[in-house]
N, C-alpha and C positions, 0 to 999 in steps of 0.2 A: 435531532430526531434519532431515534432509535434504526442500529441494523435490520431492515425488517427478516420476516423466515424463509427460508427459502421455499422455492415453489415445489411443484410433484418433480419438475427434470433434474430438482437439485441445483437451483442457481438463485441468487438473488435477484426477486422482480425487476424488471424496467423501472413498474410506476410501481405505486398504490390507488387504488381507486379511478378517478376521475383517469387521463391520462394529460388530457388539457389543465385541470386545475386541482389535481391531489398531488402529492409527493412523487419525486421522480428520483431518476439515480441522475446522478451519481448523490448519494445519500451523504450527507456531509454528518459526520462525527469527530469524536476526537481520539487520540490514540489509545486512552484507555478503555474505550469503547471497543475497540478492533482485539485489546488484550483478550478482554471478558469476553467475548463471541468465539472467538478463532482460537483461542488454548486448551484445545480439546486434546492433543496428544502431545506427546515428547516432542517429536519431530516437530509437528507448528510450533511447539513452545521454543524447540531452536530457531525456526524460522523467525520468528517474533523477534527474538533475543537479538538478533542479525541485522534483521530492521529497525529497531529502536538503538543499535549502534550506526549505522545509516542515519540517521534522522540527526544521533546529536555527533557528527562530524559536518554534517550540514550546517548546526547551529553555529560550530566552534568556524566555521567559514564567516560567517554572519548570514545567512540563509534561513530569515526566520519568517517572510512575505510571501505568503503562495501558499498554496496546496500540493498533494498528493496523491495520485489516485490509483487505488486497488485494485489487484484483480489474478484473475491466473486462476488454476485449477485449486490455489490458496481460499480462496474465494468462493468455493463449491464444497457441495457436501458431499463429500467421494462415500459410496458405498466401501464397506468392508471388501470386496472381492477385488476394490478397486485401492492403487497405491496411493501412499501418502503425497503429497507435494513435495517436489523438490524443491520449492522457492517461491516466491513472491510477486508476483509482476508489479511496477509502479513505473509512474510518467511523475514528475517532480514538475510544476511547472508551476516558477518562480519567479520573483523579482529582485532586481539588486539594490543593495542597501541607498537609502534615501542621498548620500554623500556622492554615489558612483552617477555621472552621465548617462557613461557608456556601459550599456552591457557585453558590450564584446570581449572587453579586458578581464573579467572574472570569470566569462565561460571559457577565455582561451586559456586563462591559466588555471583554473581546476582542471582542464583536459590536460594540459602541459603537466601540471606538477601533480596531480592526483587521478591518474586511471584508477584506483582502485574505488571512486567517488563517479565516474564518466565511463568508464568501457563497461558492456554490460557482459564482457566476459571476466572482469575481475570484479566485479559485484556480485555476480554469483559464488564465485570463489570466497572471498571475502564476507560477504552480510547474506548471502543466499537470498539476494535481490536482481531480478531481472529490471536494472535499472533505465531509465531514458529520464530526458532534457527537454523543458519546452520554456523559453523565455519569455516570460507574459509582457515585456516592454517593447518587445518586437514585434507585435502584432498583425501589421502588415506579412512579415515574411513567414509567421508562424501559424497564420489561421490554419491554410492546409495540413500543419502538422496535428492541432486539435483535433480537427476533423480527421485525421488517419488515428489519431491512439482514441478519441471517442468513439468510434466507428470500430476497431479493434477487440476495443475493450468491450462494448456492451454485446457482442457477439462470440459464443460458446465456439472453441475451434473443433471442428470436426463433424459435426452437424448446422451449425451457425444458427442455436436457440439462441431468439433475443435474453438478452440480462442484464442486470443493475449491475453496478459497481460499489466504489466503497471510496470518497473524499475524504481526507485527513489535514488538517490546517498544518501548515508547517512551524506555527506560533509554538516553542518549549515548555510552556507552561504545565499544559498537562503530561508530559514522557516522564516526570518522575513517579506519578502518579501510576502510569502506565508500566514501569519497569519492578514495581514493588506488587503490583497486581499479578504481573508475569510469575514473580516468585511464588507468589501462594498459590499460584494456580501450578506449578510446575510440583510444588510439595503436597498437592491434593492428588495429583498424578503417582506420583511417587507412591503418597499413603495407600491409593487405591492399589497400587500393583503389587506394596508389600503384602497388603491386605487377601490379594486373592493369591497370593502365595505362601502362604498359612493356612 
């Protein structure tokens, strides 16, 4: 399905329609979907760029079971009067590759050997992603956590308008796809601002 439009507050709907049986968020897409919608400016275009190097350091982990899901003031349609995005919000909640038991051993050692993959203060630095972790094989100890980043994320901070979000498969398939879309949208930005500067 398609990113739907944002509403009048400027967020993406909860649902569509029904709320019991039409479309809901978190809206599942794929990353070249997230490209095309959200590469409105220079700035998301770096954003972008940040997170599709996010995604394939995930891949080159073997991190390719699970979803992603969007959000932040990324994710909204800021008025002109209002600043651009610093960054990205995303909850990664994954699974580990079919060979591992245990999930403990690959989330302790991405923590261990890779903060810049795990602390969500060197993911900003690094991919200008406000990153988090949710283990979809631990279920038991992870529900609550679902429930706090769903709960989070589908609510606007500072007013708390409900909102949709934005699912991304963590399958690589589509990022090459997504990262060569990035470019021409970054070179139609380009052309438009040579453009009004002539």
């Amino acid at each position: 399905m398609a990113i739907p439009t944002f509403t009048a507050s400027g967020v993406l709907p909860p649902y569509l329609g029904d709320p019991a049986e039409g479309d809901r968020s978190p809206y599942r897409v794929y990353a070249t979907e997230v490209v095309d919608r959200f590469a409105t400016s220079m700035k998301r275009c770096e954003i972008l760029r940040g997170w599709l190097r996010f995604r394939a350091e995930l891949h080159k982990l073997g991190i390719v079971v699970g979803f992603q899901w969007l959000d932040g003031s990324f994710c909204e349609q800021l008025s002109r009067v209002e600043r651009e995005p610093n960054d990205i919000d995303i909850v990664t909640l994954a699974e580990t590759t079919a060979q591992e038991d245990d999930a403990v051993p690959l989330l302790d050692t991405i923590v261990a050997t890779r903060p810049d993959l795990a602390d969500p203060r060197q993911t900003k630095i690094r991919y200008l992603c406000d990153a988090y972790w949710v283990h979809l094989r631990e279920t038991d100890a992870n529900v609550d956590l679902v429930h706090y980043w769903y709960g989070l994320f589908s609510h606007r901070r500072g007013d708390d308008t409900w909102k949709g979000m934005v699912e991304v498969t963590l399958d690589p398939s589509h990022d090459a796809t997504a990262e060569r879309a990035l470019k021409l949208a970054i070179r139609r930005l380009e052309a438009a601002a040579e453009a009004r500067n002539t």
